[in-house]
C-alpha angles and dihedrals in degrees: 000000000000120000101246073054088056102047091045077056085058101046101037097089108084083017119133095220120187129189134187121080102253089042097042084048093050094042084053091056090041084058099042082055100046100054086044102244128129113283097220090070088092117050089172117166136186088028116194111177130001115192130188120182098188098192088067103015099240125155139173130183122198121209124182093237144012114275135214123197136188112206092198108191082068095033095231129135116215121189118209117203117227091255111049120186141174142152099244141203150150103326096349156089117196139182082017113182123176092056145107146157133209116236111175112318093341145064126228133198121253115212105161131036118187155160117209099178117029085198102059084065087225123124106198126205127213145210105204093194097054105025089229110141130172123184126199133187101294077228085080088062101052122139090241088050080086099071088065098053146090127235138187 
């Protein structure tokens, strides 16, 4: 059992805890929404499972397999592991495990995704181990975006 596995096992009691595809992609935009990020942070597709423990805000979403993204109005390619998880709040994710980005030739772990300042109109994503951050126009990161993108 992996550790992000593990750490599901640990969360999942109290959990509301939702399966089916329709129902896991509408609970991810619900979540998005209600911690008031851009719901197009997470294009995610083939859902399995999407899990909220509210008492620790914990979640997890399951895909059926690993996802990359291109968000094409800032040119970067993100992959999203087929287990996702964070601690979520208002405006953050944080502890995320299941996603990079590709900067350059390599690709580097995202771990914390923010908005400090819902006015400057920037969502900014972290790197816990480095302390490297980069923040681009939460308009980047809008749900219809996705019409414009590629996936894999």
């Amino acid at each position: 059992m992996s550790s992000r596995s593990q750490i599901i096992a640990g969360n999942r009691e109290g959990a509301e805890v939702h399966t089916g595809e329709d129902l896991c992609k509408q609970k991810s935009l619900e979540l998005l929404e209600e911690i008031c990020l851009p719901k197009g942070l997470l294009p995610l597709d083939g859902l399995v499972e999407v899990g909220y423990n509210r008492s620790t805000g914990f979640v997890w979403l399951k895909q059926k397999k690993m996802k990359q993204h291109k968000f094409q109005r800032i040119g970067r390619n993100v992959s999203y592991d087929t287990e996702v998880t964070a601690f979520v709040e208002k405006h953050r994710m944080r502890k995320l495990t299941g996603v990079k980005s590709k900067e350059f030739l390599i690709w580097i772990t995202i771990s914390d995704i923010y908005i400090d300042d819902p006015s400057s109109g920037k969502v900014a994503f972290g790197n816990s181990t480095t302390g490297i951050s980069r923040s681009f126009p939460v308009s980047a990161f809008d749900l219809d975006e996705g019409n414009n993108s590629s996936s894999t």
